[in-house]
mmCIF file of the N, C-alpha and C atoms, coordinates in Angstrom:
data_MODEL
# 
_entry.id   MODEL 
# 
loop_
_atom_site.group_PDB 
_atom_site.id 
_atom_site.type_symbol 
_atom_site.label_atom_id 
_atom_site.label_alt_id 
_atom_site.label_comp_id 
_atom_site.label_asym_id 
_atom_site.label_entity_id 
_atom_site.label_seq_id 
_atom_site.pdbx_PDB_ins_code 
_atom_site.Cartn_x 
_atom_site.Cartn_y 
_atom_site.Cartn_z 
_atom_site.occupancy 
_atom_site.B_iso_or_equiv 
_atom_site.pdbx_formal_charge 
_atom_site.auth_seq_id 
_atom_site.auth_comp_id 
_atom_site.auth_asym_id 
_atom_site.auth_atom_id 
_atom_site.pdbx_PDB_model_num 
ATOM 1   N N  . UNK A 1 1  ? 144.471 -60.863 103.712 1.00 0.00 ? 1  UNK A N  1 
ATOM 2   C CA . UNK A 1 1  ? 143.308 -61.510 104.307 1.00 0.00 ? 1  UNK A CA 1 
ATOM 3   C C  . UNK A 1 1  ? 142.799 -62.576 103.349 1.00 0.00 ? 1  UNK A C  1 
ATOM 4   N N  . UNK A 1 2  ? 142.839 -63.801 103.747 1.00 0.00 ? 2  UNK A N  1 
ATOM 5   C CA . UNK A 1 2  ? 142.204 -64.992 103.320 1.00 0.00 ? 2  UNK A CA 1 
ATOM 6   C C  . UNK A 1 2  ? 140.563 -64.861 103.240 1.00 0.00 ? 2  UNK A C  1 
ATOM 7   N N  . UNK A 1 3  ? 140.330 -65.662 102.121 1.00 0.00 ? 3  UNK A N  1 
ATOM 8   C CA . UNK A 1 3  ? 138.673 -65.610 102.232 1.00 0.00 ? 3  UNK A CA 1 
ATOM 9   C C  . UNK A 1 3  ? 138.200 -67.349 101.589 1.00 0.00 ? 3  UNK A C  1 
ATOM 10  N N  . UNK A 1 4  ? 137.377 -67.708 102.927 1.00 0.00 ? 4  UNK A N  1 
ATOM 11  C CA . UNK A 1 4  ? 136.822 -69.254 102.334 1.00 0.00 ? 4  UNK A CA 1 
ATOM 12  C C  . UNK A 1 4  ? 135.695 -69.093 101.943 1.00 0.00 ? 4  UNK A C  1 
ATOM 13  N N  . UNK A 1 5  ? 135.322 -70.442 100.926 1.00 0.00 ? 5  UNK A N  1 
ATOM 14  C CA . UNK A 1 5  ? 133.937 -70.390 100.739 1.00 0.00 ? 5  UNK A CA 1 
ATOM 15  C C  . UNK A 1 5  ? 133.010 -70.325 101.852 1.00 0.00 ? 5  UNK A C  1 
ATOM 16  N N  . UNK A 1 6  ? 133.051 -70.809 102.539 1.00 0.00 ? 6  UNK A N  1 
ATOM 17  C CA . UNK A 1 6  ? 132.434 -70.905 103.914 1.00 0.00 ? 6  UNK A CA 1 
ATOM 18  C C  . UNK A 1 6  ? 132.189 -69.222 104.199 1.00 0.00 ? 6  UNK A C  1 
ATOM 19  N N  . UNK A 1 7  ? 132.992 -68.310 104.715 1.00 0.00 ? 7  UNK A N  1 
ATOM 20  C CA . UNK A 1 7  ? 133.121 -66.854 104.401 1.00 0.00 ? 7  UNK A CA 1 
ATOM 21  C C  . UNK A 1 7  ? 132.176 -65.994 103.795 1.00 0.00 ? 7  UNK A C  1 
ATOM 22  N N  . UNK A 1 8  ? 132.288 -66.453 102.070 1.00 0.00 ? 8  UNK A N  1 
ATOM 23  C CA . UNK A 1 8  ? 131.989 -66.083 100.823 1.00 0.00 ? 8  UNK A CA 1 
ATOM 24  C C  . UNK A 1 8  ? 130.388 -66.200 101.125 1.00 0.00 ? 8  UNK A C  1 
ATOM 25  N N  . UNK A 1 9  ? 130.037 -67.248 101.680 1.00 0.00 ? 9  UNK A N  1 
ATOM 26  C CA . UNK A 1 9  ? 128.497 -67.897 101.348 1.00 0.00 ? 9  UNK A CA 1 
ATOM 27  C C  . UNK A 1 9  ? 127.954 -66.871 103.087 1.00 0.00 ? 9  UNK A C  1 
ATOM 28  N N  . UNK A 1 10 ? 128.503 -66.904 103.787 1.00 0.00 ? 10 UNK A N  1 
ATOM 29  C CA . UNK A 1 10 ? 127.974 -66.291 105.211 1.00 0.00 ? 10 UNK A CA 1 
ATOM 30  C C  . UNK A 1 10 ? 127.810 -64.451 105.042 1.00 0.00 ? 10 UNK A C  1 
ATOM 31  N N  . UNK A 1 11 ? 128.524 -63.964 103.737 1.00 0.00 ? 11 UNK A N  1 
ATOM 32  C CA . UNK A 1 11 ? 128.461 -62.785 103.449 1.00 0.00 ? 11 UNK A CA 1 
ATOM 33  C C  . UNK A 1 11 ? 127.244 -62.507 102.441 1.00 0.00 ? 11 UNK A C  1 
ATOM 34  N N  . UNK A 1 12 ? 126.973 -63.454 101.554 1.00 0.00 ? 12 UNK A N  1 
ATOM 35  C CA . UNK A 1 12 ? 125.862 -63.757 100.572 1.00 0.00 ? 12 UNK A CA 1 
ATOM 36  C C  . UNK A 1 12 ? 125.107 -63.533 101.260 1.00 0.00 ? 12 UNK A C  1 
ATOM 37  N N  . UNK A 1 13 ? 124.735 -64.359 102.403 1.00 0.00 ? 13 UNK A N  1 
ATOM 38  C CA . UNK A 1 13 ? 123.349 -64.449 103.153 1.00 0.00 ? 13 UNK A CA 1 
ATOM 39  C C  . UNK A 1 13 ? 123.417 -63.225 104.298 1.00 0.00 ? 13 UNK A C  1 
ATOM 40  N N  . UNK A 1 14 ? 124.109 -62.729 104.528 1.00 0.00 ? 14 UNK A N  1 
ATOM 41  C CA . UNK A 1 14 ? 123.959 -61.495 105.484 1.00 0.00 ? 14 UNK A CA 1 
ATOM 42  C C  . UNK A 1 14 ? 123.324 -60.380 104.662 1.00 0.00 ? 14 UNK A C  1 
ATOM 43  N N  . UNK A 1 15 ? 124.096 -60.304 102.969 1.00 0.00 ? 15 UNK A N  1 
ATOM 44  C CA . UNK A 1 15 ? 123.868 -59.013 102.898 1.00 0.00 ? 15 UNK A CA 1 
ATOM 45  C C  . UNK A 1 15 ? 122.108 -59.336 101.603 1.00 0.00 ? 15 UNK A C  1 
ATOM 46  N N  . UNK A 1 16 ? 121.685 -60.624 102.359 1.00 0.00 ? 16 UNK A N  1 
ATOM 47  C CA . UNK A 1 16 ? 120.411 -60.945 101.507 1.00 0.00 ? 16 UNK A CA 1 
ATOM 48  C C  . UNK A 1 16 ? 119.561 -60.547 102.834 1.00 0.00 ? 16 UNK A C  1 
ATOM 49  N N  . UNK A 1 17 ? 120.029 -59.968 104.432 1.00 0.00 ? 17 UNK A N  1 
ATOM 50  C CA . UNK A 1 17 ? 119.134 -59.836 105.247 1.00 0.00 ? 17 UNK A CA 1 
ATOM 51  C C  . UNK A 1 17 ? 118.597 -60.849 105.728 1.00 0.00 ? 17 UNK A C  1 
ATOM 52  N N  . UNK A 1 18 ? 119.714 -62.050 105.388 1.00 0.00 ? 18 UNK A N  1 
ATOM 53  C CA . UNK A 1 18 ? 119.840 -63.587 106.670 1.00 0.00 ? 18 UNK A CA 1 
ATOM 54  C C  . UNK A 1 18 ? 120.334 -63.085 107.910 1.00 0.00 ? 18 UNK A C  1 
ATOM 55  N N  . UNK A 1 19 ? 120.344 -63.903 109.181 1.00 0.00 ? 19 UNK A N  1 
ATOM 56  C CA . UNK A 1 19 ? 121.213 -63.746 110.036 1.00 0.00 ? 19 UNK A CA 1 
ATOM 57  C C  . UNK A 1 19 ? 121.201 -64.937 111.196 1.00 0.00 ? 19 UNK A C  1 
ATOM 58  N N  . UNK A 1 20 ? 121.220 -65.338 112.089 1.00 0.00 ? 20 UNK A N  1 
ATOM 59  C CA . UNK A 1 20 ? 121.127 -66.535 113.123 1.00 0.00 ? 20 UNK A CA 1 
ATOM 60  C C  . UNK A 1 20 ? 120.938 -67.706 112.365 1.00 0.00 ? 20 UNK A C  1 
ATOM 61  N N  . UNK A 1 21 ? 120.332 -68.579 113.135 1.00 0.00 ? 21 UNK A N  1 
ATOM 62  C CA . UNK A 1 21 ? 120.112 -69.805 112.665 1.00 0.00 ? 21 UNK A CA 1 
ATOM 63  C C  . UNK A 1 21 ? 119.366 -70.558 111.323 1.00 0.00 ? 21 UNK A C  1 
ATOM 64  N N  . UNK A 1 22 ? 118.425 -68.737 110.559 1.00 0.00 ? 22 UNK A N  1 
ATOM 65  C CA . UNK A 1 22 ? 118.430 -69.177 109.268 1.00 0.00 ? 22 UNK A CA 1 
ATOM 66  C C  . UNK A 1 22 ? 119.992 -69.218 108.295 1.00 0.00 ? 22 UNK A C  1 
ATOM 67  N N  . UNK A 1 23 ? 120.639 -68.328 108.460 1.00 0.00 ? 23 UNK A N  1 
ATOM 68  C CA . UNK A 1 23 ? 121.484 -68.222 107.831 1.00 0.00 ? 23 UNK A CA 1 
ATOM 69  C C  . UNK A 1 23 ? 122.301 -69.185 107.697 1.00 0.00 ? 23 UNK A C  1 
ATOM 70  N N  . UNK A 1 24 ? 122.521 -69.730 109.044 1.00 0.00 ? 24 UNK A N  1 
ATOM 71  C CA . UNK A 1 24 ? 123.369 -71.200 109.036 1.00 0.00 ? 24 UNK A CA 1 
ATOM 72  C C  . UNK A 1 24 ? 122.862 -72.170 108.342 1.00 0.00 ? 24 UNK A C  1 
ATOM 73  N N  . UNK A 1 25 ? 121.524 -72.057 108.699 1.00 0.00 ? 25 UNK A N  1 
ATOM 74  C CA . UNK A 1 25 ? 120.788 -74.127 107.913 1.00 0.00 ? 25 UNK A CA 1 
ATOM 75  C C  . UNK A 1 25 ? 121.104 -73.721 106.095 1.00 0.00 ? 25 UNK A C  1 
ATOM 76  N N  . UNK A 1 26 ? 121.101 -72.461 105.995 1.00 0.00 ? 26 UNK A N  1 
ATOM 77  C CA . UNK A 1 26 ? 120.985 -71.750 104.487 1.00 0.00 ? 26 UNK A CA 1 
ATOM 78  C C  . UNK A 1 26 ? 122.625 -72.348 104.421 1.00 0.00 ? 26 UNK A C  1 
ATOM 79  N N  . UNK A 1 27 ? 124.003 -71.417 104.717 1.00 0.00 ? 27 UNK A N  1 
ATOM 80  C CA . UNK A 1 27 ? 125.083 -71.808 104.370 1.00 0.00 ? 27 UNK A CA 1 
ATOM 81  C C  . UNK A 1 27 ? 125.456 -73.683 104.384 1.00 0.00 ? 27 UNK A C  1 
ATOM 82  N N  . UNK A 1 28 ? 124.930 -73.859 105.611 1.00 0.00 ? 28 UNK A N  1 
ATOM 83  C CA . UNK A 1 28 ? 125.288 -75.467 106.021 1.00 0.00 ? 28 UNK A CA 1 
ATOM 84  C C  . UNK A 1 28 ? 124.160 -76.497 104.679 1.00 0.00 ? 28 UNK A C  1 
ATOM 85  N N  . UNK A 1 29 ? 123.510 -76.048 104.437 1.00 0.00 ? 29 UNK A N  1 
ATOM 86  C CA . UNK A 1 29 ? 122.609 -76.320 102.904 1.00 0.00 ? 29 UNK A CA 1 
ATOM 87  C C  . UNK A 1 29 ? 123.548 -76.897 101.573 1.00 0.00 ? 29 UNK A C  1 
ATOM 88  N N  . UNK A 1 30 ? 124.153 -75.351 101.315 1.00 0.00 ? 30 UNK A N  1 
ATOM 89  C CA . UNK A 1 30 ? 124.798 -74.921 100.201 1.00 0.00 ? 30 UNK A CA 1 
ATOM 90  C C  . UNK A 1 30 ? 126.427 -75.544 100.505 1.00 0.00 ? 30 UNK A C  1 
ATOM 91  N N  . UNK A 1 31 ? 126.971 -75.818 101.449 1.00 0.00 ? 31 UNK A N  1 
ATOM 92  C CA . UNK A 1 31 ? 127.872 -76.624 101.623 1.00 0.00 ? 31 UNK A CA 1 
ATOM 93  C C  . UNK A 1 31 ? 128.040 -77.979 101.615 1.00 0.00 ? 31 UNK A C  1 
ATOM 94  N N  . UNK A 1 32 ? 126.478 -78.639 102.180 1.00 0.00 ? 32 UNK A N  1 
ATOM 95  C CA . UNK A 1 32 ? 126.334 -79.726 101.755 1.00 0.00 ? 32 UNK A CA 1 
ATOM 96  C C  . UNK A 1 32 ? 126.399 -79.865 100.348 1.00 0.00 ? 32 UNK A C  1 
ATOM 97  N N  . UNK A 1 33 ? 125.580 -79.201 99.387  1.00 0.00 ? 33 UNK A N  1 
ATOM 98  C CA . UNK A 1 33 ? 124.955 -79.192 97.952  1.00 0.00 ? 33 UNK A CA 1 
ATOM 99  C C  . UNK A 1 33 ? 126.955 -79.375 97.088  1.00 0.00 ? 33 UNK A C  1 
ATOM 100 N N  . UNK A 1 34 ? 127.258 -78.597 97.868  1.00 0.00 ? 34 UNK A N  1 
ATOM 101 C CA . UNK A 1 34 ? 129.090 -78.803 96.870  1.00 0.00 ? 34 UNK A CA 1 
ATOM 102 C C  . UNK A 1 34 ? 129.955 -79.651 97.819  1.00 0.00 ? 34 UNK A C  1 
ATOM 103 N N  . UNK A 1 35 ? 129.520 -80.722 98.614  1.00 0.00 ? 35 UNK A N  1 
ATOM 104 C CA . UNK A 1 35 ? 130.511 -81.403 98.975  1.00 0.00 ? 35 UNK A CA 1 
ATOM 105 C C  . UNK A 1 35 ? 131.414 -81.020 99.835  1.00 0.00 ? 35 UNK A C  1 
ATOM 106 N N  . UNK A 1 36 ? 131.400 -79.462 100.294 1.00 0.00 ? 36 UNK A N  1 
ATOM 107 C CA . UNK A 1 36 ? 132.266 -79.269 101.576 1.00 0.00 ? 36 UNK A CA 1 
ATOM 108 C C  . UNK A 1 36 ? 132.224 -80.144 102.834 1.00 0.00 ? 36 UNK A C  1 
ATOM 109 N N  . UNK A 1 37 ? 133.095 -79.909 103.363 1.00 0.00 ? 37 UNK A N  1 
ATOM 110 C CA . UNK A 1 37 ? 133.134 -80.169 105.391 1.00 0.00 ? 37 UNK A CA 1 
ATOM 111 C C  . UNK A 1 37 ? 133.054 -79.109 105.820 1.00 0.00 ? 37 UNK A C  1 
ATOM 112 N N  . UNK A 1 38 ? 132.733 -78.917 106.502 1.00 0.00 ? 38 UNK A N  1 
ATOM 113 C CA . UNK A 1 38 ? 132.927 -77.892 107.610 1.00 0.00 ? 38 UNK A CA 1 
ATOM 114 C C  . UNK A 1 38 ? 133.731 -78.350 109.083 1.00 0.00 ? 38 UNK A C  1 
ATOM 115 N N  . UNK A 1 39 ? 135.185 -77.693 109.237 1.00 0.00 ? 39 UNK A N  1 
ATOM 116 C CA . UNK A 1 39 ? 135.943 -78.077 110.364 1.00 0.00 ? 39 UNK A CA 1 
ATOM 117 C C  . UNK A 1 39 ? 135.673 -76.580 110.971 1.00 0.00 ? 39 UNK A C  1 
ATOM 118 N N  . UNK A 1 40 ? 136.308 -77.607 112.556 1.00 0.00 ? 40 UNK A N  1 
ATOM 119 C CA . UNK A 1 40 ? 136.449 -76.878 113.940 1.00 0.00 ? 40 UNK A CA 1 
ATOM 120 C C  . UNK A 1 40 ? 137.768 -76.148 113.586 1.00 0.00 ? 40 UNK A C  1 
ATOM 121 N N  . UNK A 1 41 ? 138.425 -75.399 114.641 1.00 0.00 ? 41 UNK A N  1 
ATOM 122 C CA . UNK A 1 41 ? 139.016 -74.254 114.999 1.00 0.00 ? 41 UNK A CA 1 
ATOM 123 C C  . UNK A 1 41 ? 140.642 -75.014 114.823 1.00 0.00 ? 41 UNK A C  1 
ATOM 124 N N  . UNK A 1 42 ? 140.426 -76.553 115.231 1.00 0.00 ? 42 UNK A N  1 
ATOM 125 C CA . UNK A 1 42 ? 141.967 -76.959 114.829 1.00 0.00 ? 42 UNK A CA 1 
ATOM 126 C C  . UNK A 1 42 ? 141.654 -77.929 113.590 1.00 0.00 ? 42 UNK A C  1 
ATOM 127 N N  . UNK A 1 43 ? 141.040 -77.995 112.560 1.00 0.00 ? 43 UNK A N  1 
ATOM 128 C CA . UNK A 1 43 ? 140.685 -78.486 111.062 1.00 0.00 ? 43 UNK A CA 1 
ATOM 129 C C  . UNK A 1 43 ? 140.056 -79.824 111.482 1.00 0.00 ? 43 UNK A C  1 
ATOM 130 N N  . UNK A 1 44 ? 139.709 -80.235 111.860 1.00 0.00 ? 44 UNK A N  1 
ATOM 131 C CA . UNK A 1 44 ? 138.711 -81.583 112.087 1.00 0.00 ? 44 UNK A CA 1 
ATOM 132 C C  . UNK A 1 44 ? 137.269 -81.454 111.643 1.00 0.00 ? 44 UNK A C  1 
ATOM 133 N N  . UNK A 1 45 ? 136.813 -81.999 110.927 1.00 0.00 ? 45 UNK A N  1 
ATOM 134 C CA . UNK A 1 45 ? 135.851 -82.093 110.190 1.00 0.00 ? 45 UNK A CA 1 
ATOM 135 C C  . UNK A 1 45 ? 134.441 -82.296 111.328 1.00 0.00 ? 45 UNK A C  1 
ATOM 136 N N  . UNK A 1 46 ? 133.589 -82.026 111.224 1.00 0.00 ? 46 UNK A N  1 
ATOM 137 C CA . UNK A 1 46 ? 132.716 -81.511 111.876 1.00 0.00 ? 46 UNK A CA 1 
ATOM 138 C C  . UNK A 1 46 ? 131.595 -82.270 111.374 1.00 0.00 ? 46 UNK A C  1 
ATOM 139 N N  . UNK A 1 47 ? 130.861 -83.045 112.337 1.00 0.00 ? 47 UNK A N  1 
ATOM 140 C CA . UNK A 1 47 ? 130.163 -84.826 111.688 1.00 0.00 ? 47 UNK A CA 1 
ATOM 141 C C  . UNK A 1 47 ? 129.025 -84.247 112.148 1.00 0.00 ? 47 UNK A C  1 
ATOM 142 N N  . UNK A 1 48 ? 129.060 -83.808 113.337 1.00 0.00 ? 48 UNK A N  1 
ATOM 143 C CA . UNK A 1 48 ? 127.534 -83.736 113.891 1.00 0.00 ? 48 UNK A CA 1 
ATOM 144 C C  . UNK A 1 48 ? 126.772 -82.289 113.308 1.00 0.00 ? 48 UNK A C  1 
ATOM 145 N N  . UNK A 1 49 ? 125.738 -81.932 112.807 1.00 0.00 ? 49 UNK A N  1 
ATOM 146 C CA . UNK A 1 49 ? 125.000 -81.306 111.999 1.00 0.00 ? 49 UNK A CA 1 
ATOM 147 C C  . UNK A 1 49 ? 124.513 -79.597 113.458 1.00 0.00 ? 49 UNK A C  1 
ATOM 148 N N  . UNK A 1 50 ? 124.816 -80.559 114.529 1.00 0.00 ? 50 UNK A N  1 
ATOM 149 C CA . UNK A 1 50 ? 124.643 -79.092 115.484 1.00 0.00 ? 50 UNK A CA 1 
ATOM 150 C C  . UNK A 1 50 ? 125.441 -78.456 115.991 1.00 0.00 ? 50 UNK A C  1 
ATOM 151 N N  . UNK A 1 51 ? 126.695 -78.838 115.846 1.00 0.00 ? 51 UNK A N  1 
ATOM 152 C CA . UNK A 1 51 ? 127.971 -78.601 115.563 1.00 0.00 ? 51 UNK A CA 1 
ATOM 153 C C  . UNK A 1 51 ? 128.727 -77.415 114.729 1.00 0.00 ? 51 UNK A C  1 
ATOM 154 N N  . UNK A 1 52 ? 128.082 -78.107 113.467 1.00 0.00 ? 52 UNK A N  1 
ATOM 155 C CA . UNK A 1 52 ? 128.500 -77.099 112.187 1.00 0.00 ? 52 UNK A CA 1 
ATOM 156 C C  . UNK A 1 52 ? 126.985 -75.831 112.123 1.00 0.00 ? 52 UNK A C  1 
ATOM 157 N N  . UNK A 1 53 ? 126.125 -76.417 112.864 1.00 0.00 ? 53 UNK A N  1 
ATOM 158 C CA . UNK A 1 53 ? 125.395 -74.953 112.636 1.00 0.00 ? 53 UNK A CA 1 
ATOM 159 C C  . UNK A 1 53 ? 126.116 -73.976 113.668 1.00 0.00 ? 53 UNK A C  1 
ATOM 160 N N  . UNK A 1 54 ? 126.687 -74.577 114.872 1.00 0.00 ? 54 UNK A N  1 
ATOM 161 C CA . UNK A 1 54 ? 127.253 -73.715 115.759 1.00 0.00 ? 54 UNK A CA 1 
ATOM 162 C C  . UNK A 1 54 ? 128.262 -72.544 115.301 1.00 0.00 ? 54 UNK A C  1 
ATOM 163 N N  . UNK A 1 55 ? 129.273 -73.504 114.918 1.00 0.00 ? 55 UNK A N  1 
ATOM 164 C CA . UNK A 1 55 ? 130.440 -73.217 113.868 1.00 0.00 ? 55 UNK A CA 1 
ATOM 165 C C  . UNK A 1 55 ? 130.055 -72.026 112.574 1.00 0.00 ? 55 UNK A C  1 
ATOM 166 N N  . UNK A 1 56 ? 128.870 -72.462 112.429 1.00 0.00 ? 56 UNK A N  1 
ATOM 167 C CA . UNK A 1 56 ? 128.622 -70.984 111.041 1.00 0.00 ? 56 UNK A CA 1 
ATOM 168 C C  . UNK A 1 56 ? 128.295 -70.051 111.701 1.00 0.00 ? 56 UNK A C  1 
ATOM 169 N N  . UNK A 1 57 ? 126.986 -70.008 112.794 1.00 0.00 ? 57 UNK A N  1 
ATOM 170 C CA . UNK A 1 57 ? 126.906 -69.425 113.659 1.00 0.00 ? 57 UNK A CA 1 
ATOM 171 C C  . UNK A 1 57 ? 128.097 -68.214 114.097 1.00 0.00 ? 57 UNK A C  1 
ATOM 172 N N  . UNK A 1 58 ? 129.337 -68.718 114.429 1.00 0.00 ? 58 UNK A N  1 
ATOM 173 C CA . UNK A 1 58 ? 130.289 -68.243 115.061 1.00 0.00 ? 58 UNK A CA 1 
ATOM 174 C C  . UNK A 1 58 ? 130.884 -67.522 114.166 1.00 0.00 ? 58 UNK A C  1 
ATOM 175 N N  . UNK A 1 59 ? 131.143 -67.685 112.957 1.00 0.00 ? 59 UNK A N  1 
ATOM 176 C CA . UNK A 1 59 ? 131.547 -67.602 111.419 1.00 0.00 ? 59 UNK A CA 1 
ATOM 177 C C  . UNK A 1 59 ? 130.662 -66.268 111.297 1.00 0.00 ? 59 UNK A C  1 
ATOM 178 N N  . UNK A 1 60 ? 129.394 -66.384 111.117 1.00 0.00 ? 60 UNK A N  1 
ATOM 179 C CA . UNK A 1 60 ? 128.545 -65.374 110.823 1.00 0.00 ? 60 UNK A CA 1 
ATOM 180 C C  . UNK A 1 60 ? 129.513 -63.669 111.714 1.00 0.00 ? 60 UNK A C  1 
ATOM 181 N N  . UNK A 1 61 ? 129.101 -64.306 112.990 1.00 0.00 ? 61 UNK A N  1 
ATOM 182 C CA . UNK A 1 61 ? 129.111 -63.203 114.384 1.00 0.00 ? 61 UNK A CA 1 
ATOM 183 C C  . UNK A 1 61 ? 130.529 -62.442 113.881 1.00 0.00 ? 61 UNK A C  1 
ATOM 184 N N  . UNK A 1 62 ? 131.677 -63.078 113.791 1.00 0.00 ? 62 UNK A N  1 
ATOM 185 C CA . UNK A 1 62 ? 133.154 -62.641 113.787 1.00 0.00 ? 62 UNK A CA 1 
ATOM 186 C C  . UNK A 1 62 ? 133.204 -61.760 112.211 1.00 0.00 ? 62 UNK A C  1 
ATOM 187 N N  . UNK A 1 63 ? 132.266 -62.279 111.426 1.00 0.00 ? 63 UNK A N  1 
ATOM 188 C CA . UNK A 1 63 ? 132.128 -61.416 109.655 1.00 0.00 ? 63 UNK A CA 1 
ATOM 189 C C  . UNK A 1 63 ? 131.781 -60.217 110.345 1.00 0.00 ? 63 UNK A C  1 
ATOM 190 N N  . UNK A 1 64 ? 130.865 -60.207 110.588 1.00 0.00 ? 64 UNK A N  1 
ATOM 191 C CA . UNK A 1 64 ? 129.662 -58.872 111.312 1.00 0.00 ? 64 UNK A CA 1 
ATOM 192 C C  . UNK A 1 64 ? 130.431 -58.033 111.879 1.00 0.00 ? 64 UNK A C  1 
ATOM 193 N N  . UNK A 1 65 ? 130.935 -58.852 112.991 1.00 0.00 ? 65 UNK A N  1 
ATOM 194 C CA . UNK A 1 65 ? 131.759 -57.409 113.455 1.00 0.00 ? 65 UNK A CA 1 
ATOM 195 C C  . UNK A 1 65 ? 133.166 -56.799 113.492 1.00 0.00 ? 65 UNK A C  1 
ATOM 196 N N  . UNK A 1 66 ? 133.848 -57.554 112.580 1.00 0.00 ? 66 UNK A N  1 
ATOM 197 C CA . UNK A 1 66 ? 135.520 -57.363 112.043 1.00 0.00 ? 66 UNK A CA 1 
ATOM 198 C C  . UNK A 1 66 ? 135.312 -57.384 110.867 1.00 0.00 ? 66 UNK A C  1 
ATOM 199 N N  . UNK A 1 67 ? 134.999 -58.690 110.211 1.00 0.00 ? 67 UNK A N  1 
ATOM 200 C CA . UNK A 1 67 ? 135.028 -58.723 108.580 1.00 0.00 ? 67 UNK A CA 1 
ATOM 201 C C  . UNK A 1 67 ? 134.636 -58.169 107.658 1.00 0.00 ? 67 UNK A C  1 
ATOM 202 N N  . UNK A 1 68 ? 133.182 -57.817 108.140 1.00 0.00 ? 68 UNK A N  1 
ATOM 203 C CA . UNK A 1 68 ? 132.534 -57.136 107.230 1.00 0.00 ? 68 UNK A CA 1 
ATOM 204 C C  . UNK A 1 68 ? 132.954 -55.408 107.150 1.00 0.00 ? 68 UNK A C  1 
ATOM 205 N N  . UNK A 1 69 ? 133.283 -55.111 108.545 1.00 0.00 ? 69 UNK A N  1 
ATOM 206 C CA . UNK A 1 69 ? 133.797 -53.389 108.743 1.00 0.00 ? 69 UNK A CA 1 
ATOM 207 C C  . UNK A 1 69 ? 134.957 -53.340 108.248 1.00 0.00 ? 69 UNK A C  1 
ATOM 208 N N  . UNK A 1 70 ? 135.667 -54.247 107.977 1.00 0.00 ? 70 UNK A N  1 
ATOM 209 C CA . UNK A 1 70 ? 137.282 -54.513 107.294 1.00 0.00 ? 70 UNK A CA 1 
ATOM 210 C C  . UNK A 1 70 ? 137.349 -54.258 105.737 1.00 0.00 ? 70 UNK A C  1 
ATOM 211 N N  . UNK A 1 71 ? 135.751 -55.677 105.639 1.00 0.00 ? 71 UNK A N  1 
ATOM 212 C CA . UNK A 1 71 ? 135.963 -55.376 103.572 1.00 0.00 ? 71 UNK A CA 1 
ATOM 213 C C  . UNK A 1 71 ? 135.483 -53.824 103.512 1.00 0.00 ? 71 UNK A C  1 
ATOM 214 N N  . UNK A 1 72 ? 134.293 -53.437 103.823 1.00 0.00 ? 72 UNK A N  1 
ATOM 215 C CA . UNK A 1 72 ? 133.582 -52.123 103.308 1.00 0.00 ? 72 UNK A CA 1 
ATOM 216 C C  . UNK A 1 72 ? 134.843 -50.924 103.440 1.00 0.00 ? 72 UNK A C  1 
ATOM 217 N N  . UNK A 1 73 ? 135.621 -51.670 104.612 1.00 0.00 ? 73 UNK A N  1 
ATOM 218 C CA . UNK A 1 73 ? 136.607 -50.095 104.593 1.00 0.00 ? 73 UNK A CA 1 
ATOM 219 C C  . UNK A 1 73 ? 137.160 -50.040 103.016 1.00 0.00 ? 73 UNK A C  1 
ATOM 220 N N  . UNK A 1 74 ? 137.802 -51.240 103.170 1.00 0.00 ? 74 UNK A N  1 
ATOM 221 C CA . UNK A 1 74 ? 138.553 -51.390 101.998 1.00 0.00 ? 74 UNK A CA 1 
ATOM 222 C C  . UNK A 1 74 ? 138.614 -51.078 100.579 1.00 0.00 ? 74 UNK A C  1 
ATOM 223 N N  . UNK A 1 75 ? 136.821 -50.858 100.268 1.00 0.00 ? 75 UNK A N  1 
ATOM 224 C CA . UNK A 1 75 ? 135.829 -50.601 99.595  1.00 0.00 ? 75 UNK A CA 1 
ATOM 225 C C  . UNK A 1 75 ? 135.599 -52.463 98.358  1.00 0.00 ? 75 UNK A C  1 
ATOM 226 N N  . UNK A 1 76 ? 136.003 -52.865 99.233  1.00 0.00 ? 76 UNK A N  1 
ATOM 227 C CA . UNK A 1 76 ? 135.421 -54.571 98.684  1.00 0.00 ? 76 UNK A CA 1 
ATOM 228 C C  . UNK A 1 76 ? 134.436 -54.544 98.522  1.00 0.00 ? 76 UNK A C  1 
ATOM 229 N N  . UNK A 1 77 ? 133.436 -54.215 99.413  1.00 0.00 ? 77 UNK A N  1 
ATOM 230 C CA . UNK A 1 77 ? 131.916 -54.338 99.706  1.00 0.00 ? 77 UNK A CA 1 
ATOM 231 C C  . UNK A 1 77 ? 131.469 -52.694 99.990  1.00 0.00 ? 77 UNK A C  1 
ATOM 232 N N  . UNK A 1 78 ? 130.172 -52.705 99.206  1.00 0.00 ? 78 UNK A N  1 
ATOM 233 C CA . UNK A 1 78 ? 129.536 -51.397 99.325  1.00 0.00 ? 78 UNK A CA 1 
ATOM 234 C C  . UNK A 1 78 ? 129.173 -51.363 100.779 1.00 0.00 ? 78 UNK A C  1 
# 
């Protein structure tokens, strides 16, 4: 299992008791701050700002309910 920063930063803020649309302006923040992009589903970079909150958004939802029950099994995450 691959892990992006994008990922990394949406797990930060979940397990700080972020979630919806704070969590996104928070990750989409901190991605700006290091120069990331944020791409769509086939790698295209993602211009419009309601877009990429969508996109973390979606990011968030799919951690929550696969990713995150995946790492803790694993014992990655408490």
């Amino acid at each position: 299992m691959s892990f992006s920063t994008i990922q990394a930063m949406v797990v930060q803020g979940l397990e700080q008791g972020m979630e919806g649309e704070l969590l996104a302006v928070c990750v989409q923040a901190g991605l700006a701050s290091l120069g990331a992009t944020i791409r769509d589903a086939e790698g295209q970079p993602l211009e419009d700002p309601a877009a990429q909150l969508e996109a973390l958004q979606t990011v968030a939802v799919d951690l929550q309910t696969t990713g995150l029950p995946l790492l803790r099994h694993l014992g990655v995450l408490a």
